[in-house]
C-alpha positions, 0 to 999 in steps of 0.5 A: 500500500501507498503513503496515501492509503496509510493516511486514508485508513488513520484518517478513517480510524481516527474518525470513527474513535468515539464508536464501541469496539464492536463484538469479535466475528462469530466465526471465532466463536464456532471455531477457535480452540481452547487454549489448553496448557499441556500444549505451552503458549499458544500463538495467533494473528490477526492480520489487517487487524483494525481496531483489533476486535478479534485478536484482543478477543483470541487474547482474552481466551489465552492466545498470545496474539500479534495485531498487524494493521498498516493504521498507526489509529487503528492500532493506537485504539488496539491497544488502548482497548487491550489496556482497559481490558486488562491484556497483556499477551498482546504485540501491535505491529504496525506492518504494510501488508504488501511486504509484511514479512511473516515467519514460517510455522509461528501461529496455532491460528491465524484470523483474517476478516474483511481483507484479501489480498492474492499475493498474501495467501502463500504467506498467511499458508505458511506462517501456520503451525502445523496442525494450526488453523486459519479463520478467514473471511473477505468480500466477493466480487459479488459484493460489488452488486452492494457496496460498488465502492469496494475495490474490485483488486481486494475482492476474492472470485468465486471458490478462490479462498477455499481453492487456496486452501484446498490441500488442507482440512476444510472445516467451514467454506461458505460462500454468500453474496457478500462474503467468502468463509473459510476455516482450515486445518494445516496438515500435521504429518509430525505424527506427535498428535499435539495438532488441533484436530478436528475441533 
């Protein structure tokens, strides 16, 4: 992204900072797992995070978790948020997307809403832990007939989310006329079974 599209997204969240941080997305609620201690700390990211809804949510449930967001407001209200919450298990990283460098097999769960970007996806595949999880919801060119604001570039085709994904353990792949879901299983060929399974 360019210079202007950071200032756009500051300006935007800057806007918007009298408004309640809103509920986390219940696709979380339906498939995140419980973080459980004989597996040690537990890892997720929340990519192009925003006002951070989600992964302060994943921290609350005992995740250390990462918020990568381009938006220095959005952040800034991610973490005054997390403070109020009393969070501590949370990094704010202040990352443009375009060349964010994410490191291979470091997150249980990685949660991605609203946002898509194609030369991303080998990335967010990789970063995963081995029998971790990606949580993943974005518009469709679909959307167009709704919101023709939308950028036509950040929007997925049809069976384009789940097809990048389709080598792993499809739990959940839901299309509407807005949206696009996926959750999916990494393949675990360690043969340790500390993976999440099929939960």
């Amino acid at each position: 992204m360019s210079v202007q599209d950071r200032k756009r997204w500051d300006e935007r969240y800057k806007a918007a900072a009298r408004v309640a941080l809103p509920a986390p997305d219940p696709l979380l609620f339906q498939f995140t797992p419980p973080v459980t201690s004989m597996r040690g700390e537990q890892r997720a990211l929340d990519l192009a995070c925003g006002i951070g809804q989600n992964g302060l949510w994943l921290a609350g449930q005992g995740y250390s978790v990462d918020l990568l967001d381009i938006s220095r407001e959005a952040l800034r209200r991610a973490q005054s948020e997390a403070h109020a919450l009393g969070l501590r298990r949370v990094n704010f990283l202040q990352v443009d997307l375009d060349e964010a460098a994410l490191a291979t097999e470091a997150y249980d769960l990685v949660c991605v809403f609203r946002y898509f970007q194609r030369d991303l996806l080998p990335r967010i595949r990789e970063c995963v832990s081995p029998g971790g999880r990606v949580i993943y919801q974005t518009y469709t060119v679909a959307a167009l007939r709704e919101l023709p604001e939308l950028n036509p570039r950040y929007l997925a085709e049809q069976g384009e989310l789940a097809g990048a994904f389709a080598d792993w353990d499809i739990l959940r792949s839901d299309e509407s006329e807005l949206f696009d879901q996926v959750v999916a299983l990494k393949p675990d060929n360690r043969g340790d079974g500390d993976g999440f399974g099929g939960f």
